[in-house]
Residue, then its C-alpha position, 0 to 999 in steps of 0.5 A: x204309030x208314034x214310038x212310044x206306043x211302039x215301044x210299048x207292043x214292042x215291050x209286050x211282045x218281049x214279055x210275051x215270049x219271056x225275054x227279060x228287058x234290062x237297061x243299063x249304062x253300057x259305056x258306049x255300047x247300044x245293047x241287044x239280045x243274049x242269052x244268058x244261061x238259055x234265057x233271053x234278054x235284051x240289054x238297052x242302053x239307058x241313054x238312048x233316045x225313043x227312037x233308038x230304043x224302039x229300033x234296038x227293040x226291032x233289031x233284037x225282037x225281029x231275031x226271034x220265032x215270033x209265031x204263036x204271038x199275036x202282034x199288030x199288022x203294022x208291027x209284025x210286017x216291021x219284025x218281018x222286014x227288019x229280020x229279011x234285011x241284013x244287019 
């Protein structure tokens, strides 16, 4: 799967849990998930390339309960591996 298509399920899926995706100049910092008054964002860094982002997505995606959303095969074994890992 190329990472533009990635990114893009990667997107849906944030949307379909309600977390926010807001690119930003970071002045250095890559970005990820927070939680800003209870409600989750993911902050990018908007100078990151394709891959980078659709790692960020992955990294940030992956620490969230995602039962209940439909994610591709392909996709959900790469949260899932992502979120058996360390960080």
């Amino acid at each position: 799967m190329e990472n533009a298509q990635l990114l893009q399920i990667l997107e849906a899926i944030a949307g379909e849990l309600a977390v926010d995706i807001r690119q930003e100049d970071l002045d250095g910092s890559r970005g990820g998930l927070f939680r800003l008054r209870g409600h989750c964002c993911i902050l990018v860094e908007q100078k990151l390339s394709l891959s980078e982002r659709v790692e960020l997505m992955v990294r940030s995606l992956a620490q969230l309960p995602l039962d209940g959303v439909f994610i591709p095969p392909t996709v959900r074994q790469l949260l899932e591996s992502r979120a058996a890992s360390p960080a």
